[in-house]
Chimera marker file (.cmm) of the C-alpha trace (Angstrom):
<marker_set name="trace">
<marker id="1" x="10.821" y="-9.926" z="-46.916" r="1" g="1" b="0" radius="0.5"/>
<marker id="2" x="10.557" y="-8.672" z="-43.240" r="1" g="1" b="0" radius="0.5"/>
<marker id="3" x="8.029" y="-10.198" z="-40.559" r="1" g="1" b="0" radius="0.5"/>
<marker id="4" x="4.507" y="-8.372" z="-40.400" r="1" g="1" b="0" radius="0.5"/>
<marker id="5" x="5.653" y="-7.191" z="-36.586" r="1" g="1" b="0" radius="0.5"/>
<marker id="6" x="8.786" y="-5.914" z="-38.564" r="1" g="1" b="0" radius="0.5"/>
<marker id="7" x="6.874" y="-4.070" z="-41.468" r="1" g="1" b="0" radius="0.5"/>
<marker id="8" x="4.638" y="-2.939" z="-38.186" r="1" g="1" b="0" radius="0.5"/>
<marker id="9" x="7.660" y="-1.465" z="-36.547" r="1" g="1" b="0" radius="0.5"/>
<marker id="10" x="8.900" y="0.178" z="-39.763" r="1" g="1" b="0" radius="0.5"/>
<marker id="11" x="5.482" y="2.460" z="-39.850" r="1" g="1" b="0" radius="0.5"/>
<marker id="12" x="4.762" y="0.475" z="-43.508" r="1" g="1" b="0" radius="0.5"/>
<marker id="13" x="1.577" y="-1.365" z="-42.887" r="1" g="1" b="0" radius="0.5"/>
<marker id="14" x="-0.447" y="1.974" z="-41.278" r="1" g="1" b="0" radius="0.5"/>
<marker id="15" x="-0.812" y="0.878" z="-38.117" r="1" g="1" b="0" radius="0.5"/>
<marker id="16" x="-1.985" y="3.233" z="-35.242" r="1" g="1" b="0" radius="0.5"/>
<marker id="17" x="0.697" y="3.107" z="-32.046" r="1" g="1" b="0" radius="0.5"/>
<marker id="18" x="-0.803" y="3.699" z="-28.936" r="1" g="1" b="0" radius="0.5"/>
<marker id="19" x="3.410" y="4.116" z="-27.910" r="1" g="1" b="0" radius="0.5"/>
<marker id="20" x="5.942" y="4.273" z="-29.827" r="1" g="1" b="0" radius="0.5"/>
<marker id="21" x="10.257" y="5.153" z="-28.851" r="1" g="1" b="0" radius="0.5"/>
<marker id="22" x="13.513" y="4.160" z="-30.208" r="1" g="1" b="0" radius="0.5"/>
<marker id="23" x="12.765" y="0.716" z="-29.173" r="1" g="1" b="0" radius="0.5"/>
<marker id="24" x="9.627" y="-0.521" z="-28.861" r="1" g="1" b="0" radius="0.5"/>
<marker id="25" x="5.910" y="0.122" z="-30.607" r="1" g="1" b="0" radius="0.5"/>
<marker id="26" x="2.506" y="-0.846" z="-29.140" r="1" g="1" b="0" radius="0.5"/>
<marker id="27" x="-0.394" y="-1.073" z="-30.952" r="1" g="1" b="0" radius="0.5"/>
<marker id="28" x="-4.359" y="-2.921" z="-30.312" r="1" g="1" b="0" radius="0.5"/>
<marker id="29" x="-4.761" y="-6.359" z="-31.514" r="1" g="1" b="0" radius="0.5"/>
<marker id="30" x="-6.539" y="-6.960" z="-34.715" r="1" g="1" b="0" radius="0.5"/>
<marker id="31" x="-8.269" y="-9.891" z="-32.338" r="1" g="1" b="0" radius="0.5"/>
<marker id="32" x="-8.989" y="-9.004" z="-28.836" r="1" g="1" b="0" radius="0.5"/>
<marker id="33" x="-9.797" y="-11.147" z="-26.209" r="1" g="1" b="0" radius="0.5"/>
<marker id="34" x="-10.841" y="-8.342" z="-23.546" r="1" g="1" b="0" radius="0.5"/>
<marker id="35" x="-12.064" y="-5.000" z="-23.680" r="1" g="1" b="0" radius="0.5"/>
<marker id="36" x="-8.188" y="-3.782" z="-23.899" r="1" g="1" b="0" radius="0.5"/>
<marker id="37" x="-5.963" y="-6.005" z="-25.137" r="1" g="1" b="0" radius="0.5"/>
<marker id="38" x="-2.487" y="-4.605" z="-27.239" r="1" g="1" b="0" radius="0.5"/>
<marker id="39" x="0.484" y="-5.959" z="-27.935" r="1" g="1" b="0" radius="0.5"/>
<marker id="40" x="3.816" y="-4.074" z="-27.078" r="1" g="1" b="0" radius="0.5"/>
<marker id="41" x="7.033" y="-5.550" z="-30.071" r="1" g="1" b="0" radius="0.5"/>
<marker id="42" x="10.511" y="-4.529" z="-29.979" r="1" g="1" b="0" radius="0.5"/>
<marker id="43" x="11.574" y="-2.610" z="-33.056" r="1" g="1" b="0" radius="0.5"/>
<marker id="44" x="14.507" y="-5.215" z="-33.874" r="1" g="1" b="0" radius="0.5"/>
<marker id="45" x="13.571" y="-8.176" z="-34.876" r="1" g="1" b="0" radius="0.5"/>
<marker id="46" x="13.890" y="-10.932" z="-31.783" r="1" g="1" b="0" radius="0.5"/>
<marker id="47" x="12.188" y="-14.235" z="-33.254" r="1" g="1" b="0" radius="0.5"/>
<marker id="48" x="11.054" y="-15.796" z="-29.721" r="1" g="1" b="0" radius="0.5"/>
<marker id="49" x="12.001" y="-15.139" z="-26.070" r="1" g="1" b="0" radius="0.5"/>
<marker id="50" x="14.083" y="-18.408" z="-26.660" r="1" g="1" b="0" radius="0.5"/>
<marker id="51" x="16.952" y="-15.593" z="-29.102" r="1" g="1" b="0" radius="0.5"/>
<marker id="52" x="16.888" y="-12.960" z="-26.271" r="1" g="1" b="0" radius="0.5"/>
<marker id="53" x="20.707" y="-13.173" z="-25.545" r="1" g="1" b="0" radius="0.5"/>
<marker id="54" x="21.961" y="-11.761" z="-21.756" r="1" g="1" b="0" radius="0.5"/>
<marker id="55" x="23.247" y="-9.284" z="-23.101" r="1" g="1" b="0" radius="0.5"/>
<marker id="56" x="19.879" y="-7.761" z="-24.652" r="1" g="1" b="0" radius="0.5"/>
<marker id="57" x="17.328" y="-5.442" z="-21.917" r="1" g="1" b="0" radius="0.5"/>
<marker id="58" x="14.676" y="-5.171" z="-24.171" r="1" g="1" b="0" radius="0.5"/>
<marker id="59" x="12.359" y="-7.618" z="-21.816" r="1" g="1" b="0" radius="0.5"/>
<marker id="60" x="13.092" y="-5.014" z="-19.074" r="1" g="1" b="0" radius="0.5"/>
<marker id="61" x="12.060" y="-2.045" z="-21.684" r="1" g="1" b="0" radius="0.5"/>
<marker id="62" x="9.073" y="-4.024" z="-22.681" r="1" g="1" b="0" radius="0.5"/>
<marker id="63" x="7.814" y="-4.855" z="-18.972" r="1" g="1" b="0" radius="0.5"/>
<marker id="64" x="8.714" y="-0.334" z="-18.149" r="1" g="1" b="0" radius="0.5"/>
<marker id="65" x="6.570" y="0.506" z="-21.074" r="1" g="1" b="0" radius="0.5"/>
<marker id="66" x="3.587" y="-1.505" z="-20.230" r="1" g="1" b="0" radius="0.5"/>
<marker id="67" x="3.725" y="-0.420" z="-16.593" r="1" g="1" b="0" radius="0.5"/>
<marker id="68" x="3.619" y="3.065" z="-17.766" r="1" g="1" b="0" radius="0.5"/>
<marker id="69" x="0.600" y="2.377" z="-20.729" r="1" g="1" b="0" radius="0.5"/>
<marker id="70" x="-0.596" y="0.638" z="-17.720" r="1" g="1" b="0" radius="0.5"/>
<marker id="71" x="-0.762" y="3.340" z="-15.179" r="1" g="1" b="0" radius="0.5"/>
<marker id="72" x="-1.593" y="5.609" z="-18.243" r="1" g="1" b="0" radius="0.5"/>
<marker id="73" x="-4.590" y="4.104" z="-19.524" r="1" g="1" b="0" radius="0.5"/>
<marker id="74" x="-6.340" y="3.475" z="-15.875" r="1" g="1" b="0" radius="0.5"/>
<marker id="75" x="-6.121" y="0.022" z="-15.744" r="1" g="1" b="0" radius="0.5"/>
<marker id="76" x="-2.858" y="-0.711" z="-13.501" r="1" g="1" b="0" radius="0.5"/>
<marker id="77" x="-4.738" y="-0.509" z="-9.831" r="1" g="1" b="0" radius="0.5"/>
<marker id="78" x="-7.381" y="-2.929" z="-10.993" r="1" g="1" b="0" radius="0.5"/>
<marker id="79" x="-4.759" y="-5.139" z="-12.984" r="1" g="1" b="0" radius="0.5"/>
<marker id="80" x="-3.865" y="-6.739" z="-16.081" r="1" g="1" b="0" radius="0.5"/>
<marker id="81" x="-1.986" y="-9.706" z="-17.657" r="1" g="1" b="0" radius="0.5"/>
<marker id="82" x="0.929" y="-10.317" z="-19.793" r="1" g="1" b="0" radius="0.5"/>
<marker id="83" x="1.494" y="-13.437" z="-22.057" r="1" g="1" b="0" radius="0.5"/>
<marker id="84" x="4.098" y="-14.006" z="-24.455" r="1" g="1" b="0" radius="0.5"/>
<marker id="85" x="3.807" y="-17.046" z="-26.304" r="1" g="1" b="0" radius="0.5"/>
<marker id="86" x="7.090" y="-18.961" z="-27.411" r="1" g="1" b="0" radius="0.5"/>
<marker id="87" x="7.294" y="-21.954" z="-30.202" r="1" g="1" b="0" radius="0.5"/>
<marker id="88" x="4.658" y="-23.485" z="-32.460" r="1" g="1" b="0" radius="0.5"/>
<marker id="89" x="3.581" y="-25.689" z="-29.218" r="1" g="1" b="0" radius="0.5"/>
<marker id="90" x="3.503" y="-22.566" z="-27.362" r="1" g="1" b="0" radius="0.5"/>
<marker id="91" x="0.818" y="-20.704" z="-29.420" r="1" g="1" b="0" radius="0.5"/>
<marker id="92" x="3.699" y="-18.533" z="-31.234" r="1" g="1" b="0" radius="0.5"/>
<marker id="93" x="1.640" y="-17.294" z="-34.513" r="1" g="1" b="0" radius="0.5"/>
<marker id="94" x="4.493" y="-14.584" z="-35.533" r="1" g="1" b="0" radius="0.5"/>
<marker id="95" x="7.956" y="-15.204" z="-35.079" r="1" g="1" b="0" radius="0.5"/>
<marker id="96" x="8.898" y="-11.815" z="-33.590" r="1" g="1" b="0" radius="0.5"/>
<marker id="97" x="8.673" y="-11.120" z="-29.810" r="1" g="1" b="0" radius="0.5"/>
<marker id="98" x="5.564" y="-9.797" z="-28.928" r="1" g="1" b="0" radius="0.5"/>
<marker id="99" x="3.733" y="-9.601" z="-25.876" r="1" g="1" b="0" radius="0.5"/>
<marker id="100" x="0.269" y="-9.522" z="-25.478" r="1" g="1" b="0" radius="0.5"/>
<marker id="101" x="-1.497" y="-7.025" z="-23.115" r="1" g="1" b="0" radius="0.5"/>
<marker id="102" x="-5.262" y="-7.915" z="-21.389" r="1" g="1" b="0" radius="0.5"/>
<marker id="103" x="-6.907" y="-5.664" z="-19.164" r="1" g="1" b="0" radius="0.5"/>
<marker id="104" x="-10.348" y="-4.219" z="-18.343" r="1" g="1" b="0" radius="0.5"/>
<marker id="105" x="-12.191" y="-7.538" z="-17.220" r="1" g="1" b="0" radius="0.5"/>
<marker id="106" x="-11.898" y="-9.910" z="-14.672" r="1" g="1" b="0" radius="0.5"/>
<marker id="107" x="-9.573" y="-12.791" z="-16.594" r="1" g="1" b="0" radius="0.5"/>
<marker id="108" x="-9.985" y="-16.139" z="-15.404" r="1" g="1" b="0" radius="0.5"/>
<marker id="109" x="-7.285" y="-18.744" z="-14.836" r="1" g="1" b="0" radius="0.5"/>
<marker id="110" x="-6.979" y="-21.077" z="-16.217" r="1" g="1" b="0" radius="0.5"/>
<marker id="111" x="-8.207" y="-19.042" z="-19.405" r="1" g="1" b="0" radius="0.5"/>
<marker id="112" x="-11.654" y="-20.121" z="-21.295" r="1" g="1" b="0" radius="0.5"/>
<link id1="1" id2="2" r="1" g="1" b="0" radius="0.2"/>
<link id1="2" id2="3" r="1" g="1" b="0" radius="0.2"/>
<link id1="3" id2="4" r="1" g="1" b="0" radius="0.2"/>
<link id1="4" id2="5" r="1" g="1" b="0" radius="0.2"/>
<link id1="5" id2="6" r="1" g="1" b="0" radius="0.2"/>
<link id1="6" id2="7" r="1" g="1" b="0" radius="0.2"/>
<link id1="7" id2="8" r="1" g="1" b="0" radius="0.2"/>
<link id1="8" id2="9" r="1" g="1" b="0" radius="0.2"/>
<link id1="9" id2="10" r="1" g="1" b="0" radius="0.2"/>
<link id1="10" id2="11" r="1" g="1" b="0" radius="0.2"/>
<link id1="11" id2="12" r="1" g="1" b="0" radius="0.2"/>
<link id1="12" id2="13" r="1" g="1" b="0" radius="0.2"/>
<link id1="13" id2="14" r="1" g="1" b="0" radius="0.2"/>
<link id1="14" id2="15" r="1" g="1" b="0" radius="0.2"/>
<link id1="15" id2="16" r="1" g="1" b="0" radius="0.2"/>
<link id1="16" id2="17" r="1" g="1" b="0" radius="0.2"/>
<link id1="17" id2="18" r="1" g="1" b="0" radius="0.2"/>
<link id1="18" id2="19" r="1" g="1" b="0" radius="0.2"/>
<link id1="19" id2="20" r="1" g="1" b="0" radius="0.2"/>
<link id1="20" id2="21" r="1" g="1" b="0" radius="0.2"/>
<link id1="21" id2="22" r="1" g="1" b="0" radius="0.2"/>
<link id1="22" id2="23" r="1" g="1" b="0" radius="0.2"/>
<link id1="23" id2="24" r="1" g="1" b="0" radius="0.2"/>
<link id1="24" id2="25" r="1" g="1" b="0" radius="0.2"/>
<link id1="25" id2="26" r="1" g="1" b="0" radius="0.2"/>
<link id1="26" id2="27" r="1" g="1" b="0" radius="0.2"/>
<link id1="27" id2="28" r="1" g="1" b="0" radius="0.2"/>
<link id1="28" id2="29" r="1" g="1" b="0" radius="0.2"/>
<link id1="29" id2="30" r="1" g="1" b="0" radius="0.2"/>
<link id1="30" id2="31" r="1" g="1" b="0" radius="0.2"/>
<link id1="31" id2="32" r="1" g="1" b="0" radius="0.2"/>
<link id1="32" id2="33" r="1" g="1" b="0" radius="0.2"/>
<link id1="33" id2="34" r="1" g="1" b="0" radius="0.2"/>
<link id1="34" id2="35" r="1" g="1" b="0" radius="0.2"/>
<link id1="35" id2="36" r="1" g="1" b="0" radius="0.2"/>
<link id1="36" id2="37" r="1" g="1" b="0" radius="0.2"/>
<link id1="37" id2="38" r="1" g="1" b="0" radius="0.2"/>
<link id1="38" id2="39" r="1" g="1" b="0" radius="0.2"/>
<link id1="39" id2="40" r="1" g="1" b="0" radius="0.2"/>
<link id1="40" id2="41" r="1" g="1" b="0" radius="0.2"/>
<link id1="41" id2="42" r="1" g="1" b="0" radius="0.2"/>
<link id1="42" id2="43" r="1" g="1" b="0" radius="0.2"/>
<link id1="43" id2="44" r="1" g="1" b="0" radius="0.2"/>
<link id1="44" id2="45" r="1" g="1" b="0" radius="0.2"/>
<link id1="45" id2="46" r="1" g="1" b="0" radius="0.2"/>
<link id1="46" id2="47" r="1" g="1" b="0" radius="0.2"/>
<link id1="47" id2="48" r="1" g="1" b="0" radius="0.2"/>
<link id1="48" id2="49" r="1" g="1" b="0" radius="0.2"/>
<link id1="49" id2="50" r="1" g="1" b="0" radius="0.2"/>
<link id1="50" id2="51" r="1" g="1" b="0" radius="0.2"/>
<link id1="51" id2="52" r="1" g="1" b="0" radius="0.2"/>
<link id1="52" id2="53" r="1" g="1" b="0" radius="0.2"/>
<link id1="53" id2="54" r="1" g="1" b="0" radius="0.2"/>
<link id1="54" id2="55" r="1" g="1" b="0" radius="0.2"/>
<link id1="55" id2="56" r="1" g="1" b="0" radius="0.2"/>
<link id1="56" id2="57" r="1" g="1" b="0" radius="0.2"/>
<link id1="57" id2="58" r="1" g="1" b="0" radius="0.2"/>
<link id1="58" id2="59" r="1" g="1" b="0" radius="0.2"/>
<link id1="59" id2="60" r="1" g="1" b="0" radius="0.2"/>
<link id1="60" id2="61" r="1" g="1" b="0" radius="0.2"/>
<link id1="61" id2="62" r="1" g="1" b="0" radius="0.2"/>
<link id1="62" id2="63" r="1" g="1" b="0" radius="0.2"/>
<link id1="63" id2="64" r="1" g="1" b="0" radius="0.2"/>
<link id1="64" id2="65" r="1" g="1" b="0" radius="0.2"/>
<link id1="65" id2="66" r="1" g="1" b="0" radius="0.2"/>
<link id1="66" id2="67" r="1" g="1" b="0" radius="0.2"/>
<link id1="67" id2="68" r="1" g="1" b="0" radius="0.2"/>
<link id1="68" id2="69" r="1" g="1" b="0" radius="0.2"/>
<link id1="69" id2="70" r="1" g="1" b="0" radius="0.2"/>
<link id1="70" id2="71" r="1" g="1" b="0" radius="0.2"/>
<link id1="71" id2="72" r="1" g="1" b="0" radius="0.2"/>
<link id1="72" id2="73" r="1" g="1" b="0" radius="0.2"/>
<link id1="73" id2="74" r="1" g="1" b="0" radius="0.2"/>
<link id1="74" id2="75" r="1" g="1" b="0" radius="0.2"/>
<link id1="75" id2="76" r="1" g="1" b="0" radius="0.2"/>
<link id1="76" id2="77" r="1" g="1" b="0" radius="0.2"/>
<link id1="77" id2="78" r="1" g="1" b="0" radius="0.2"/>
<link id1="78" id2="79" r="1" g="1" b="0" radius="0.2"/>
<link id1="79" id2="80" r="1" g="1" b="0" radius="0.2"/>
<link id1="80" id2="81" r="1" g="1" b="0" radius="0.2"/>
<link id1="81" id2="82" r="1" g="1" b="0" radius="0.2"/>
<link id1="82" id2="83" r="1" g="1" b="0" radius="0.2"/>
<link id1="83" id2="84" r="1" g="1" b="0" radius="0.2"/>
<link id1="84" id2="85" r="1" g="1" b="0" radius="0.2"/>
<link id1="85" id2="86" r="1" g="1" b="0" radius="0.2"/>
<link id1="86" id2="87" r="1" g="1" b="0" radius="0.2"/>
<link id1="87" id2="88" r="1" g="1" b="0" radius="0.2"/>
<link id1="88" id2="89" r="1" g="1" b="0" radius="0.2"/>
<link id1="89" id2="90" r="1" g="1" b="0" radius="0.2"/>
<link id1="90" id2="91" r="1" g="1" b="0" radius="0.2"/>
<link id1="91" id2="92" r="1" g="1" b="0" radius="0.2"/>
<link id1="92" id2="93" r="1" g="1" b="0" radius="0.2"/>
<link id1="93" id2="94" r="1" g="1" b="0" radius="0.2"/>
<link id1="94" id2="95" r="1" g="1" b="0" radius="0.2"/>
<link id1="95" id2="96" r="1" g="1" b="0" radius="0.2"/>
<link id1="96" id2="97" r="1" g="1" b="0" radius="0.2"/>
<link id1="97" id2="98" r="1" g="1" b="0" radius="0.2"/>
<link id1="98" id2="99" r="1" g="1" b="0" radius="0.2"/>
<link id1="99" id2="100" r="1" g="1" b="0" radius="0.2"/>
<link id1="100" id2="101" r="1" g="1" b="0" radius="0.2"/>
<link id1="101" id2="102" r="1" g="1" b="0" radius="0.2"/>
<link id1="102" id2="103" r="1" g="1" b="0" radius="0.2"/>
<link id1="103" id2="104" r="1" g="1" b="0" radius="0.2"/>
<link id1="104" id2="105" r="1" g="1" b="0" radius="0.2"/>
<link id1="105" id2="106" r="1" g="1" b="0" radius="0.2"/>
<link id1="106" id2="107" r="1" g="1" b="0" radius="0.2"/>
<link id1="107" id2="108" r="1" g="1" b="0" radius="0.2"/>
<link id1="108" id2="109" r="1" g="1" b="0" radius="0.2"/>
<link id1="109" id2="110" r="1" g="1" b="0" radius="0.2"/>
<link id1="110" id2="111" r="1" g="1" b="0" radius="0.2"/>
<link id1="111" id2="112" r="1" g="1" b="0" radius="0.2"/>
</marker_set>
């Protein structure tokens, strides 16, 4: 059986996009932690940032797309942050690439 971000990806699990292209699908978290917060995934599955091989520009595609949802969606000027998580000890709770996308409040670091 595929990953949930894979199932997600595949349209299967009805799951609204806010993007979508050949390569990459965002949709809102199911648990957000700021007024907008989505997650952008690549469409193949990628377990962690630690399997991205030099050869693969998804990370570039990812970053493109977010600056574009970014600009988009308002929030760009006032900024926003991007986290991917990587390993158990990381915070990794799905082993696909994902990368989380906060916006739309002032975010504190270290986060609270």
């Amino acid at each position: 059986m595929d990953c949930i971000f894979c199932e997600i990806a595949k349209g299967n699990l009805n799951t609204e996009f806010i993007y979508e292209d050949d390569k990459v699908v965002a949709f809102h978290d199911l648990n957000p932690q700021a007024p907008i917060h989505f997650l952008v995934i690549p469409k193949e599955h990628i377990k962690s940032a630690n399997h991205i091989d030099e050869d693969n520009l998804i990370v570039s595609h990812i970053f493109k797309v977010i600056k574009e949802l970014a600009n988009s969606m308002g929030f760009a000027e006032k900024g926003y942050r991007v986290i991917n998580n990587c390993g158990e000890d990381g915070g990794q709770t799905v082993e696909h690439l994902h990368y989380h996308v906060l916006a739309g409040r002032n975010l504190q670091w270290p986060p609270g």
